[in-house]
FISE-146311 format. One record per residue: x, y, z of N, C-alpha, C in turn; residue in one letter; residue number from 1. Coordinates in nm, 2 decimals, always signed. Layout:
// residues N
n_px, n_py, n_pz, ca_px, ca_py, ca_pz, c_px, c_py, c_pz, vextor, drenti
X, Y, Z, X, Y, Z, X, Y, Z, A, NUM;
...
END
This chain:
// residues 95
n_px, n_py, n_pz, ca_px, ca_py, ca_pz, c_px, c_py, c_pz, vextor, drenti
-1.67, +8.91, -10.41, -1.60, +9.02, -10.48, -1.59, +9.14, -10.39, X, 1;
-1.48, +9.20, -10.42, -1.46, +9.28, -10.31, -1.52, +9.43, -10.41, X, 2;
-1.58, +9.54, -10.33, -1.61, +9.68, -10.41, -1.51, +9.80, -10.33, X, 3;
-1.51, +9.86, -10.45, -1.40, +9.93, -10.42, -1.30, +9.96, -10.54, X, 4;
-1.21, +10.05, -10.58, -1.19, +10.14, -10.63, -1.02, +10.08, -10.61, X, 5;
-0.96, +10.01, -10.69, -0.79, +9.97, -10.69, -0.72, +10.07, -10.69, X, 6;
-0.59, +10.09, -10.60, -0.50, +10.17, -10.57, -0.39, +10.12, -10.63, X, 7;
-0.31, +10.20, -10.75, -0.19, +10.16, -10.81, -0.11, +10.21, -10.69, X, 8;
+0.05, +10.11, -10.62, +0.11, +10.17, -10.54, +0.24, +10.18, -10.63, X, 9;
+0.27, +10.17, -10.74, +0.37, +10.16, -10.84, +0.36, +10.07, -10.92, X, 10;
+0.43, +10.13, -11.06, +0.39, +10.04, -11.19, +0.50, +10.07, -11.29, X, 11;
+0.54, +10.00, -11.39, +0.58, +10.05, -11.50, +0.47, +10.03, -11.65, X, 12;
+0.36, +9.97, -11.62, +0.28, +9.88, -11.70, +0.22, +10.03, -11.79, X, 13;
+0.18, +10.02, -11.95, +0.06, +10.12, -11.98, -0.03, +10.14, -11.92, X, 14;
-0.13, +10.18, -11.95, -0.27, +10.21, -11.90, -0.35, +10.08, -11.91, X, 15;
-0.31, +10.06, -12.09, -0.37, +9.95, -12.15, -0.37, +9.80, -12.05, X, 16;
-0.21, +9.77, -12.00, -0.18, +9.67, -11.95, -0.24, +9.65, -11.81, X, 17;
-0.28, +9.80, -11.77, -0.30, +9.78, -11.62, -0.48, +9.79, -11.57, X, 18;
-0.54, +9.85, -11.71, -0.67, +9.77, -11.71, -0.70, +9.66, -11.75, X, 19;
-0.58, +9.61, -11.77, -0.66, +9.44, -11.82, -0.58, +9.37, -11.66, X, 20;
-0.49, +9.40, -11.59, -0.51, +9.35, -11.46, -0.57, +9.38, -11.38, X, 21;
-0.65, +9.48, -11.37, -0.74, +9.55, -11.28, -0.85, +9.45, -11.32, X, 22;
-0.90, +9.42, -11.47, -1.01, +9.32, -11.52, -0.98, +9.18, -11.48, X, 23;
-0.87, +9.15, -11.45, -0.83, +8.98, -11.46, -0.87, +8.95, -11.27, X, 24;
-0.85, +9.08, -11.18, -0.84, +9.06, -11.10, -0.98, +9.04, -11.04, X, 25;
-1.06, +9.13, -11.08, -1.22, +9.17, -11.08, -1.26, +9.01, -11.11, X, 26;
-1.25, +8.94, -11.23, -1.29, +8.83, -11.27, -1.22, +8.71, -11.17, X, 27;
-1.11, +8.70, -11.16, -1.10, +8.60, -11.03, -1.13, +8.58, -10.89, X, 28;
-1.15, +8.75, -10.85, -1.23, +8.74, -10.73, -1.38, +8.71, -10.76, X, 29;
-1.45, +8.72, -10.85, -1.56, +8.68, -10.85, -1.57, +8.52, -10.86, X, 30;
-1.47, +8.43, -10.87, -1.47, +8.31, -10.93, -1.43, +8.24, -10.79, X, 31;
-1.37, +8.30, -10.73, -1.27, +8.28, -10.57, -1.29, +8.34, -10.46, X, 32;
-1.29, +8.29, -10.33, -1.32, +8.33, -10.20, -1.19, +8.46, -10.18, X, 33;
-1.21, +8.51, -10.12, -1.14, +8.62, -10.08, -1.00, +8.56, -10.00, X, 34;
-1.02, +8.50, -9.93, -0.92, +8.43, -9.85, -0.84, +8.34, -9.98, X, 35;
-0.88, +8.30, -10.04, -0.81, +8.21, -10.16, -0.72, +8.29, -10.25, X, 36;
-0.60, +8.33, -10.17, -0.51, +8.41, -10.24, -0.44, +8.30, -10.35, X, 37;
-0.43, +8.22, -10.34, -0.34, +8.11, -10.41, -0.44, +8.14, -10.56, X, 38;
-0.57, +8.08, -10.53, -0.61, +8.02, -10.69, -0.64, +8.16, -10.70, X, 39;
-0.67, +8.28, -10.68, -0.64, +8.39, -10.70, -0.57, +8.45, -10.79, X, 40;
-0.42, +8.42, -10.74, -0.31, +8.45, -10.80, -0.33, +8.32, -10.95, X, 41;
-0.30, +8.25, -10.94, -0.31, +8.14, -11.04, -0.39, +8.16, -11.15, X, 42;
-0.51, +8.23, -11.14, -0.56, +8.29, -11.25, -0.50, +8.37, -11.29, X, 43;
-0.49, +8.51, -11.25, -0.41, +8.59, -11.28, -0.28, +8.58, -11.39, X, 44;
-0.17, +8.50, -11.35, -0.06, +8.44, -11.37, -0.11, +8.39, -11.53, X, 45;
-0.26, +8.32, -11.52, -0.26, +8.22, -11.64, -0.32, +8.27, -11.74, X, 46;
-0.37, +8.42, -11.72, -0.46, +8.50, -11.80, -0.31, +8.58, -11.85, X, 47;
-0.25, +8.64, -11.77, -0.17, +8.71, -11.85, -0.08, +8.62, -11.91, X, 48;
-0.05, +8.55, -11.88, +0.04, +8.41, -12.03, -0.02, +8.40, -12.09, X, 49;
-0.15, +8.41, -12.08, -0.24, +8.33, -12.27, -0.26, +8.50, -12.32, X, 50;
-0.23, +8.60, -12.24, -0.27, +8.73, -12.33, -0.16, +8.78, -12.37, X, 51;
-0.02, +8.75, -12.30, +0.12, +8.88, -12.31, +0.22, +8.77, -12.33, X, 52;
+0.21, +8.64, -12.34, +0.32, +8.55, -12.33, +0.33, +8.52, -12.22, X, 53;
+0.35, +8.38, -12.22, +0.45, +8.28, -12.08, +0.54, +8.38, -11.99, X, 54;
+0.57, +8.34, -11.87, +0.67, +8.42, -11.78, +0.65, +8.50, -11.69, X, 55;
+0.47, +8.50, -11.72, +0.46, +8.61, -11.54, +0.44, +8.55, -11.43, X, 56;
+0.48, +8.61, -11.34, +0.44, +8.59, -11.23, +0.35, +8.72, -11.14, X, 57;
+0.26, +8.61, -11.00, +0.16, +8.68, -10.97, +0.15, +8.64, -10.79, X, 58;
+0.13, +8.79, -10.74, +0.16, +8.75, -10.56, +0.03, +8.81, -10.56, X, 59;
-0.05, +8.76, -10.49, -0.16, +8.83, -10.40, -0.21, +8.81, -10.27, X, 60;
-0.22, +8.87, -10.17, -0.20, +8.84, -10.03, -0.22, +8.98, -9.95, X, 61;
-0.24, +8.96, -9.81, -0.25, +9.06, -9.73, -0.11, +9.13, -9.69, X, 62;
-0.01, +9.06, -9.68, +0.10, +9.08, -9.66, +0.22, +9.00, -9.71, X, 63;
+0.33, +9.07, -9.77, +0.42, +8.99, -9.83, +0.55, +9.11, -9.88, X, 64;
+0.66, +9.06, -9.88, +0.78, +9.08, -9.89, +0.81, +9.04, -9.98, X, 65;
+0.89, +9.10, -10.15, +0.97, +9.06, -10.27, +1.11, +9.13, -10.29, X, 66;
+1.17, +9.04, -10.38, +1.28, +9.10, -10.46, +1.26, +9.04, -10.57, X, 67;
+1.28, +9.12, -10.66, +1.29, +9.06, -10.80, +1.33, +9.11, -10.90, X, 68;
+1.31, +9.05, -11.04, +1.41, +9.14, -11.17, +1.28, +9.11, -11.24, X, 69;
+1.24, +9.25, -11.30, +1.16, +9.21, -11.40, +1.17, +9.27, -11.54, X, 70;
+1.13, +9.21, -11.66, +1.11, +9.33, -11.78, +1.04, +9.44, -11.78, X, 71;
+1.14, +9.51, -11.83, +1.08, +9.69, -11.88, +0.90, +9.68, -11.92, X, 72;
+0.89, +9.77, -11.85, +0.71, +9.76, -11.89, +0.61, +9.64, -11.84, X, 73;
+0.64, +9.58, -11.76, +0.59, +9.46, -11.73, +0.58, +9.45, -11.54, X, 74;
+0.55, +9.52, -11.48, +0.53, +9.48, -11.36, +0.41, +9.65, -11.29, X, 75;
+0.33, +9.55, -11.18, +0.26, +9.64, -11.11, +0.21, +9.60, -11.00, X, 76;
+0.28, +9.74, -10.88, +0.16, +9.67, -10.76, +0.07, +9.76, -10.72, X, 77;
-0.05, +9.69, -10.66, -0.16, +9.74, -10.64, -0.27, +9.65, -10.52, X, 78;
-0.32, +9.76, -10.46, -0.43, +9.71, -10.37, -0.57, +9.71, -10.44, X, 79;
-0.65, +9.63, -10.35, -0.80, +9.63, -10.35, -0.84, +9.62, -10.24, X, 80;
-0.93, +9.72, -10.19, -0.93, +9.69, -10.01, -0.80, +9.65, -9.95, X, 81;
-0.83, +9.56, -9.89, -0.70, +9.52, -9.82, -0.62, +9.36, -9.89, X, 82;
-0.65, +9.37, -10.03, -0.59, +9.26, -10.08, -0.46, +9.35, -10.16, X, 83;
-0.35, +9.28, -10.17, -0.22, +9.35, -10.26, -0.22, +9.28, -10.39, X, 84;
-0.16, +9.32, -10.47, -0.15, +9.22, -10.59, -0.02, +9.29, -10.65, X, 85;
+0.08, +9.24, -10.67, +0.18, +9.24, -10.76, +0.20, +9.13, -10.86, X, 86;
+0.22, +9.16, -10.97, +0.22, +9.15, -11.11, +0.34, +9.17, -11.22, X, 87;
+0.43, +9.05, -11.24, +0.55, +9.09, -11.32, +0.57, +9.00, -11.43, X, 88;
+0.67, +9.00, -11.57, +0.71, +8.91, -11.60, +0.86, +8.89, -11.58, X, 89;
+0.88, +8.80, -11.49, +1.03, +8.76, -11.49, +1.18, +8.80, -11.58, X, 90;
+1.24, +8.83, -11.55, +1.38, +8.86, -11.60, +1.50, +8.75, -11.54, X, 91;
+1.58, +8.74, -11.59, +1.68, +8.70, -11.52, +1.79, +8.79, -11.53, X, 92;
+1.90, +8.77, -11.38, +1.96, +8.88, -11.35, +2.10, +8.82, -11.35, X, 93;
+2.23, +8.85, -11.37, +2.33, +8.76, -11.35, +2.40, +8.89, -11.20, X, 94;
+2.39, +8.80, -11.09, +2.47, +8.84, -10.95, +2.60, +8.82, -11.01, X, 95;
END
């Protein structure tokens, strides 16, 4: 587990929403190697579907590039140490 103090770098999420990802995160690093960004993310992803509904998606990594569309109120990125975590649920967008 990593210690240390999570840095929101942008959000639209409540308070409510964004301590329960700050908790989901806490709990899968303790479950997961640090380097195991994947099952990482995969918890994450599978915690907020059984709590907010199907449809999120979940990036966590040292480095990484997105674009995406997501619903109002539903997305946040944030560090821990040097882990990132972005956090959304899906939209679809018509180009």
């Amino acid at each position: 587990m990593l210690e240390g103090k999570a840095v929101v770098m942008d959000t639209d999420m409540s308070l409510e929403m964004q301590a329960q990802a700050m908790a989901f995160a806490s709990q899968a690093l303790d479950l997961y190697e640090v380097f195991d960004c994947k099952s990482i993310a995969a918890y994450i992803k599978k915690e907020f579907d059984k709590m907010y509904g199907s449809g999120w998606q979940c990036v966590v990594g040292t480095s990484f590039s997105c674009f995406f569309t997501h619903f109002k109120g539903t997305f946040i990125y944030y560090s821990l140490e040097t882990i990132n975590f972005l956090i959304f649920k899906g939209a679809s967008s018509s180009f």
